[in-house]
C-alpha positions in Angstrom: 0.0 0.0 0.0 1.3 3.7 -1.1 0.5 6.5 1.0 2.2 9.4 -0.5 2.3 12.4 1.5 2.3 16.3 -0.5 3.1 19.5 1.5 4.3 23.1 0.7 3.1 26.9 0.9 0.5 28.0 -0.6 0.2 28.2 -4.5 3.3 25.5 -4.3 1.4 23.3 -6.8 0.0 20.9 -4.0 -3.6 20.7 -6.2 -1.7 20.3 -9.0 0.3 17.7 -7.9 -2.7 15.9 -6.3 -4.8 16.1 -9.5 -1.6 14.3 -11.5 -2.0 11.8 -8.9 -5.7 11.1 -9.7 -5.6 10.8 -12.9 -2.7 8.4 -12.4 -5.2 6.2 -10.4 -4.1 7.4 -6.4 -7.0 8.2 -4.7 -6.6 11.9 -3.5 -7.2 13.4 -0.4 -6.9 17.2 -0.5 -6.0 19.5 3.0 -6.0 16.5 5.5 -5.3 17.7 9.1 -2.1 16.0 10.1 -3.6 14.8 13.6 -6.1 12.9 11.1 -3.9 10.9 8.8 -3.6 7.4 10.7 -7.0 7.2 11.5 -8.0 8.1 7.5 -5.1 5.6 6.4 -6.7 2.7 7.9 -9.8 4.0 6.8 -9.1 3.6 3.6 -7.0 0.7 3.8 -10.2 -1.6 5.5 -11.9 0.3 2.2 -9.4 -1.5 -0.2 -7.5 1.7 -1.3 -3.9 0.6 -1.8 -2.8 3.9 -3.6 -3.2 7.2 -1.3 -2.1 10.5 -1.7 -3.1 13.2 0.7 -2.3 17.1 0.1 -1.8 18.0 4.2 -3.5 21.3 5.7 -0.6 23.0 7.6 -2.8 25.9 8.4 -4.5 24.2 11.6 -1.8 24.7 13.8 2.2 25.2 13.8 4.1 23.1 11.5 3.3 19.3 11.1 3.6 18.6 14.8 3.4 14.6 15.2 3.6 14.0 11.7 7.3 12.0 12.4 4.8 9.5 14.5 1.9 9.4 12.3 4.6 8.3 9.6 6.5 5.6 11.8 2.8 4.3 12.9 1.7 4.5 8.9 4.6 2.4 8.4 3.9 -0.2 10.9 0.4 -0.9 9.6 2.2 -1.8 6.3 1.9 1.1 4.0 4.7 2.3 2.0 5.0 6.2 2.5 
């Protein structure tokens, strides 16, 4: 399973990105919270999704705080990120 994970500033080209993905076949996930990634990855891993990209939304808080768990935890439950 591929979770790839898209960040930047605004007007970086995170949509665009994330639309390239799509049509490639990833299912797309556009401004994810960090603090919601694990519990939407095995969301959509129970859902059959084995492709994932997600477009995170830095503006709800300071940096990506926790992201360097959510990662190591993604990573665990068997998804390639």
């Amino acid at each position: 399973m591929d979770l790839l994970l898209i960040g930047g500033v605004s007007g970086s080209g995170k949509s665009v990105a994330l639309a390239a993905l799509e049509d490639s076949g990833y299912h797309a996930i556009n401004n994810l919270p960090p603090s919601m990634l694990m519990q939407t990855a095995a969301s959509l891993a129970h859902s059959g999704q084995a492709r994932v990209a997600v477009a995170l939304d830095v503006k709800t808080g300071p940096g990506l705080p926790h992201l360097a768990e959510a990662i190591a935890a993604a990573k665990n439950a068997g998804w390639t990120v």
